[in-house]
The first five atom37 places (N, CA, C, CB, O) and aatype in JSON, in Angstrom:
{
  "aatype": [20, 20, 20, 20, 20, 20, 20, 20, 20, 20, 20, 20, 20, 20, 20, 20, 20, 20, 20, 20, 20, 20, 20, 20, 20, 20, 20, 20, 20, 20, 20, 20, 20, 20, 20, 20, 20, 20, 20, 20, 20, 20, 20, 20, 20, 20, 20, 20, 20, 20, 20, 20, 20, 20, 20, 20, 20, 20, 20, 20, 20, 20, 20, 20, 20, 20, 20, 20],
  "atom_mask": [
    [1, 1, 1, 1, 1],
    [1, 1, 1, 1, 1],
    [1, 1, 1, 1, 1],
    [1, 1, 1, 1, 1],
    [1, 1, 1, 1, 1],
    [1, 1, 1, 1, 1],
    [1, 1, 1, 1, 1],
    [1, 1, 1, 1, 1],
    [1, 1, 1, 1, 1],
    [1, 1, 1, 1, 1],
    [1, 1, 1, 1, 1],
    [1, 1, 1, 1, 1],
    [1, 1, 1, 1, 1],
    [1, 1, 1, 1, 1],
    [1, 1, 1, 1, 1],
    [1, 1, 1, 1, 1],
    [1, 1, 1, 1, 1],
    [1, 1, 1, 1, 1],
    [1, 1, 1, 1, 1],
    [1, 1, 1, 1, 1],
    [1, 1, 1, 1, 1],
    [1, 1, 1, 1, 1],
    [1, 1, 1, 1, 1],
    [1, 1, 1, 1, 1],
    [1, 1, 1, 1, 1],
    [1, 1, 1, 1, 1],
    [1, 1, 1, 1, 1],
    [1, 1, 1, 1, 1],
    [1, 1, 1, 1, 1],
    [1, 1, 1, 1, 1],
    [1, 1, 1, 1, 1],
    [1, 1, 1, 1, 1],
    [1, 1, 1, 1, 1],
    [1, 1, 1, 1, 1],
    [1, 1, 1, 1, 1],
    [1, 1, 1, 1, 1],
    [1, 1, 1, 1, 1],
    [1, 1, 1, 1, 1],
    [1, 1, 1, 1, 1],
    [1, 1, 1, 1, 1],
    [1, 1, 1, 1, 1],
    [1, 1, 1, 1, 1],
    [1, 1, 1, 1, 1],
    [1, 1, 1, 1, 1],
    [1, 1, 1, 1, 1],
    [1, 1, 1, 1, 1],
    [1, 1, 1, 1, 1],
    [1, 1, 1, 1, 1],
    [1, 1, 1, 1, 1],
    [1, 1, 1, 1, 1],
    [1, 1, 1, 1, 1],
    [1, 1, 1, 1, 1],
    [1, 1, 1, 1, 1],
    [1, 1, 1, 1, 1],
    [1, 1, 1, 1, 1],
    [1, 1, 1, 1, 1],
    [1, 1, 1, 1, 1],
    [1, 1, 1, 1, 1],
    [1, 1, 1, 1, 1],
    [1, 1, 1, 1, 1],
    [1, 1, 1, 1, 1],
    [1, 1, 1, 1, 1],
    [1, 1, 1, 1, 1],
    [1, 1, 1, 1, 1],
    [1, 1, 1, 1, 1],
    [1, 1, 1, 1, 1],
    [1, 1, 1, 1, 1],
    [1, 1, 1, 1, 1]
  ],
  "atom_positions": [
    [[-102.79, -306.83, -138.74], [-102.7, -308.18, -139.27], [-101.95, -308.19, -140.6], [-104.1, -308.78, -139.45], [-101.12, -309.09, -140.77]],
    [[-102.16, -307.28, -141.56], [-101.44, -307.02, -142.68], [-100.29, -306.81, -142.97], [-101.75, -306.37, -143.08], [-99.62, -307.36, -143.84]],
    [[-99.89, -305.65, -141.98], [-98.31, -305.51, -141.36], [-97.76, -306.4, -141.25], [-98.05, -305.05, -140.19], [-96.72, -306.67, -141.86]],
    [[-98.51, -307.27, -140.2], [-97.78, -308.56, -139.65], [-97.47, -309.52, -140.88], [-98.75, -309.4, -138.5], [-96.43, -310.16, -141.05]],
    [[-98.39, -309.49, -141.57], [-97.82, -310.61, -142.85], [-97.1, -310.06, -143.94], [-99.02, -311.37, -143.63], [-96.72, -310.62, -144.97]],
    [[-96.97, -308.96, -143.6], [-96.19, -307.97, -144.61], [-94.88, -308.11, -144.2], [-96.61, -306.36, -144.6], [-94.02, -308.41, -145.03]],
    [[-94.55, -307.9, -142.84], [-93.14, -308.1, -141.85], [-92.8, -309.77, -141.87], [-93.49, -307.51, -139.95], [-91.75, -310.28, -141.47]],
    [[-93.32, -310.08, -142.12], [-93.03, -311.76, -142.42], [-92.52, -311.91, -143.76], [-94.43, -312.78, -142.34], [-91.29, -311.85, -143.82]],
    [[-93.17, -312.11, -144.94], [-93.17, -311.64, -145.84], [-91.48, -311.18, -146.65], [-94.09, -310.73, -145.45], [-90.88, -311.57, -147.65]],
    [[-91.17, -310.05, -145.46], [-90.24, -308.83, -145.82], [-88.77, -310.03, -145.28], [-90.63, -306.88, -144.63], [-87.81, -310.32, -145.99]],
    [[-89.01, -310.51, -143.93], [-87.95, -311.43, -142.88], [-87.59, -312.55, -144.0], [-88.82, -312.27, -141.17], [-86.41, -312.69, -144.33]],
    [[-88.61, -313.34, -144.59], [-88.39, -314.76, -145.3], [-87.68, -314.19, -146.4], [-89.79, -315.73, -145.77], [-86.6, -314.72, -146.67]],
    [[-88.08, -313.1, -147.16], [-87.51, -312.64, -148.72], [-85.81, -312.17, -147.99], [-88.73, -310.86, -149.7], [-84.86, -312.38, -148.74]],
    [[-85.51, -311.59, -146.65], [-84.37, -311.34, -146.46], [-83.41, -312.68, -146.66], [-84.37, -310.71, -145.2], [-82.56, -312.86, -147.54]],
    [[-83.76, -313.48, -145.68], [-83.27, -314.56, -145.22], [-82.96, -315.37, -146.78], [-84.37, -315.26, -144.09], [-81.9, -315.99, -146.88]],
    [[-83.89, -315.33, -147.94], [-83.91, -316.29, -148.91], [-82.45, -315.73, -149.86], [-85.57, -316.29, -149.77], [-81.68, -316.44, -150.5]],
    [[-82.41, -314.03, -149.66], [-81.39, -313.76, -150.1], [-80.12, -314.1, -149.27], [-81.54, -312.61, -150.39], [-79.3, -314.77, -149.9]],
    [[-79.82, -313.82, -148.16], [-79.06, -314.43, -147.68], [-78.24, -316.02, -148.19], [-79.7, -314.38, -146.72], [-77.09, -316.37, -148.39]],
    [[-79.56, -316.63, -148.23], [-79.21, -317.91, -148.63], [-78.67, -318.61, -149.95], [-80.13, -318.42, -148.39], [-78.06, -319.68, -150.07]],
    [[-79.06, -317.71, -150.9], [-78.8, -317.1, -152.19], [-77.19, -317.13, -151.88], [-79.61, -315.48, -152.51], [-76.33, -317.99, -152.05]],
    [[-77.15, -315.4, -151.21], [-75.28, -314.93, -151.28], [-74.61, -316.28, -150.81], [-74.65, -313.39, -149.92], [-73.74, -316.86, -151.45]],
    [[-75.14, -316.72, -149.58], [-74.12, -318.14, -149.29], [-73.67, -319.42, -150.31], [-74.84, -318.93, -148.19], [-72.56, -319.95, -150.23]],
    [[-74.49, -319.75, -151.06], [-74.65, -320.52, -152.11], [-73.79, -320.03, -153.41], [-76.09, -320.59, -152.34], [-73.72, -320.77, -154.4]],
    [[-73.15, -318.76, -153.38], [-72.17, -318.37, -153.85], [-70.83, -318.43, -153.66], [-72.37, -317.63, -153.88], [-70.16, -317.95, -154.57]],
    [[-70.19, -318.94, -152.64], [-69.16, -318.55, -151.69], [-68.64, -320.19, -151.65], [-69.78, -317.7, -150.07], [-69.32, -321.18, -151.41]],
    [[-67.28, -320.1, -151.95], [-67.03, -321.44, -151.62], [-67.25, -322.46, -150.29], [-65.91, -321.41, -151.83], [-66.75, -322.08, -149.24]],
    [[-67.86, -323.52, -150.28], [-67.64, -324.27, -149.04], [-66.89, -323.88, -148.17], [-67.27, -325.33, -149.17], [-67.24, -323.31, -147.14]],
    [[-65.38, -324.26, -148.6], [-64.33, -324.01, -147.5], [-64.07, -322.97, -146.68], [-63.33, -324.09, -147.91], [-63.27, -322.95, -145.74]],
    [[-65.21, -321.58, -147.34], [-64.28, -320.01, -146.85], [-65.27, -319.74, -145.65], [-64.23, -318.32, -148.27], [-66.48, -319.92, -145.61]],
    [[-64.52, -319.32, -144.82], [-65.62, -319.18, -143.33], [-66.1, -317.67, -143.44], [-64.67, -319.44, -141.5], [-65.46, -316.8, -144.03]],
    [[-67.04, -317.5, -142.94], [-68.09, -316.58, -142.86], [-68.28, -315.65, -141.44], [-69.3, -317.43, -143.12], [-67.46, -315.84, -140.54]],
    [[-68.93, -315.06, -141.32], [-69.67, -314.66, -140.07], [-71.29, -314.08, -140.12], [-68.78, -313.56, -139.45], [-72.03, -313.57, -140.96]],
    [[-71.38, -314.51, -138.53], [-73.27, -314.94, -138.47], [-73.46, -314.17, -137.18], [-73.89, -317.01, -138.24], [-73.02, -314.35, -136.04]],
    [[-74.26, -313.25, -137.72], [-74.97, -312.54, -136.5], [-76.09, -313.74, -135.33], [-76.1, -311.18, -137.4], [-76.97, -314.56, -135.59]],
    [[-75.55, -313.34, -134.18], [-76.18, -314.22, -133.05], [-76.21, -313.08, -132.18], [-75.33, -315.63, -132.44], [-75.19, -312.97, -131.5]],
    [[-77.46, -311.84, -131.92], [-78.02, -311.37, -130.63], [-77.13, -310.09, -131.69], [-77.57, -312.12, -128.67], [-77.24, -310.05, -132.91]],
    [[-76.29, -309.17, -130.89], [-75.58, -307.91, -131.17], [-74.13, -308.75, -131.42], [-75.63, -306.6, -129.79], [-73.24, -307.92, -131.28]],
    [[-73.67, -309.79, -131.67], [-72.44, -310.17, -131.5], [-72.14, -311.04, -132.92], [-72.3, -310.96, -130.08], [-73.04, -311.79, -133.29]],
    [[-70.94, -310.96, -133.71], [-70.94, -311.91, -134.68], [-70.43, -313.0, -134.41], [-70.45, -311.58, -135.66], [-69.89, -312.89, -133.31]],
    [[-70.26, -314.26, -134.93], [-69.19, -315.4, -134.6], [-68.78, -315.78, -135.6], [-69.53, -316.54, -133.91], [-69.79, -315.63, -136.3]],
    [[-67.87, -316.26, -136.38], [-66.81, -317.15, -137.28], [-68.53, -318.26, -137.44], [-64.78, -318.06, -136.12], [-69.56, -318.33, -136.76]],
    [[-68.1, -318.85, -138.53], [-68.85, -320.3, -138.77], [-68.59, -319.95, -140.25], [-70.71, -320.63, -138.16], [-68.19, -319.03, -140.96]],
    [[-69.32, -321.92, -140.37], [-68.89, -322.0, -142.06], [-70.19, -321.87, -142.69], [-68.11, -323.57, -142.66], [-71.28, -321.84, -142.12]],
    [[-69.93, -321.79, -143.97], [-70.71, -321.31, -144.63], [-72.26, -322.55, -144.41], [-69.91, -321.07, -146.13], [-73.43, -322.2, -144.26]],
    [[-71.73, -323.91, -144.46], [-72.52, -324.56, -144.3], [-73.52, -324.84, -143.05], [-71.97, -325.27, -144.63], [-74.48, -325.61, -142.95]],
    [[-73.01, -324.05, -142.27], [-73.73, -323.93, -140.52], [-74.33, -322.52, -141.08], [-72.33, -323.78, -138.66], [-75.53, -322.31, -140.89]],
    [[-73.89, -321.96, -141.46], [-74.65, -320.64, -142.03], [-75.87, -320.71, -142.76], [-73.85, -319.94, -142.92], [-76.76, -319.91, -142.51]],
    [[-76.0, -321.6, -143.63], [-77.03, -321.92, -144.62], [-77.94, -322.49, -143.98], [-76.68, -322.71, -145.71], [-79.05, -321.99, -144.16]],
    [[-77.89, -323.78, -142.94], [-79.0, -324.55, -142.11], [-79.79, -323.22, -141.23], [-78.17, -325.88, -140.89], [-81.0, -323.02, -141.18]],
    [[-78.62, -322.37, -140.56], [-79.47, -321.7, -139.41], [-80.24, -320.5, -140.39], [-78.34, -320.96, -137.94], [-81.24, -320.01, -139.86]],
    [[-79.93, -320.06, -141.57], [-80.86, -319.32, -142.39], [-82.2, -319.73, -142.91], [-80.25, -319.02, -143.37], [-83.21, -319.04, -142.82]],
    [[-82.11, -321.14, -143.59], [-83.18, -322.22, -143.58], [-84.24, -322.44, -142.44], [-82.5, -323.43, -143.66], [-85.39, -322.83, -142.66]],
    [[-83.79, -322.17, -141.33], [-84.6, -322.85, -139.63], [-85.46, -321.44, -139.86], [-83.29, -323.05, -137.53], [-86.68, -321.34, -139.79]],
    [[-84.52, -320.38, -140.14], [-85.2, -319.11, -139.89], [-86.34, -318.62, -141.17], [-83.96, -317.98, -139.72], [-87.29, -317.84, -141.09]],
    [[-85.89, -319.33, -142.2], [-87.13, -319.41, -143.2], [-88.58, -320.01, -142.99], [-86.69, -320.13, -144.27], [-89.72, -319.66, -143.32]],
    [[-88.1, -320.94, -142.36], [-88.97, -321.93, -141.95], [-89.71, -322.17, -140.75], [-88.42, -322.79, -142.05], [-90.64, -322.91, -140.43]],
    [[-88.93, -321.21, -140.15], [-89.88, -320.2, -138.63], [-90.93, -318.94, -139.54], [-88.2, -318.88, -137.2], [-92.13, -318.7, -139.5]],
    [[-90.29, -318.62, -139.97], [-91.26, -317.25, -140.84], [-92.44, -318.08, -141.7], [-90.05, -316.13, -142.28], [-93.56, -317.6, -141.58]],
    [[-92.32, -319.39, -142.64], [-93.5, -319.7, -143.27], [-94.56, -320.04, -142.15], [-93.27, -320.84, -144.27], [-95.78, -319.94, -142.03]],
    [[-93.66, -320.42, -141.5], [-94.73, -321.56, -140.52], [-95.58, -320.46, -139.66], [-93.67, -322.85, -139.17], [-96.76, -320.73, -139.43]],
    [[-95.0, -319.13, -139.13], [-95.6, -318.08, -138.45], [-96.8, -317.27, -140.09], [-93.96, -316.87, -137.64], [-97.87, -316.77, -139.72]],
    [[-96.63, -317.26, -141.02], [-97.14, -316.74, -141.73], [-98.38, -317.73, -141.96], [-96.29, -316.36, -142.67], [-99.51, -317.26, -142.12]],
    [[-98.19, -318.8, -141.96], [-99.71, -320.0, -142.34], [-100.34, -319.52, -141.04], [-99.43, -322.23, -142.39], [-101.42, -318.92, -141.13]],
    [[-100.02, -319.63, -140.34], [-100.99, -319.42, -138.71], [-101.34, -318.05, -138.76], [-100.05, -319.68, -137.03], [-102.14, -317.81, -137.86]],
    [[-101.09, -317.12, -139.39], [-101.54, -315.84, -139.56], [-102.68, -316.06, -140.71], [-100.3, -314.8, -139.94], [-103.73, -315.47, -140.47]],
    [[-102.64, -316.75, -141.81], [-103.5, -317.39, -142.82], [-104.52, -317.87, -142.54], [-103.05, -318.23, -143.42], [-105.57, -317.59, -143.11]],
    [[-104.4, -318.75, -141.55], [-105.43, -319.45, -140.83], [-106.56, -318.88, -140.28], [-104.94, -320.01, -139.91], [-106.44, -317.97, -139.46]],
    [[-107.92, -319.4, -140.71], [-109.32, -319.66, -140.52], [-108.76, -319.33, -138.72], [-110.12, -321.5, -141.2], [-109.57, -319.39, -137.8]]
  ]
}
């Protein structure tokens, strides 16, 4: 159980940096985003939402681990 909120924990603090480096980088300059083993082109701003979803999959899995 500890692990598990430890590995959560470890995923959200990745992701927050991530979101961090993007927030550095001009708008206009395109990026690439791991999807499965494969990268794709996208902009920075499609980059930032799908890092966010994934933050926000990790809190939401971490409260239900919290939970009574």
């Amino acid at each position: 159980m500890e692990d598990a909120k430890l590995d959560l924990m470890k995923e959200m603090r990745s992701h927050e940096v991530a979101i961090a480096e993007l927030n550095s980088l001009r708008p206009s300059r395109s990026v690439y985003q791991r999807n499965g083993n494969i990268y794709f082109r996208t902009t920075v701003q499609k980059a930032k939402a799908s890092e966010q979803k994934q933050v926000d999959s990790a809190k939401a899995k971490l409260e239900r681990l919290n939970a009574p």
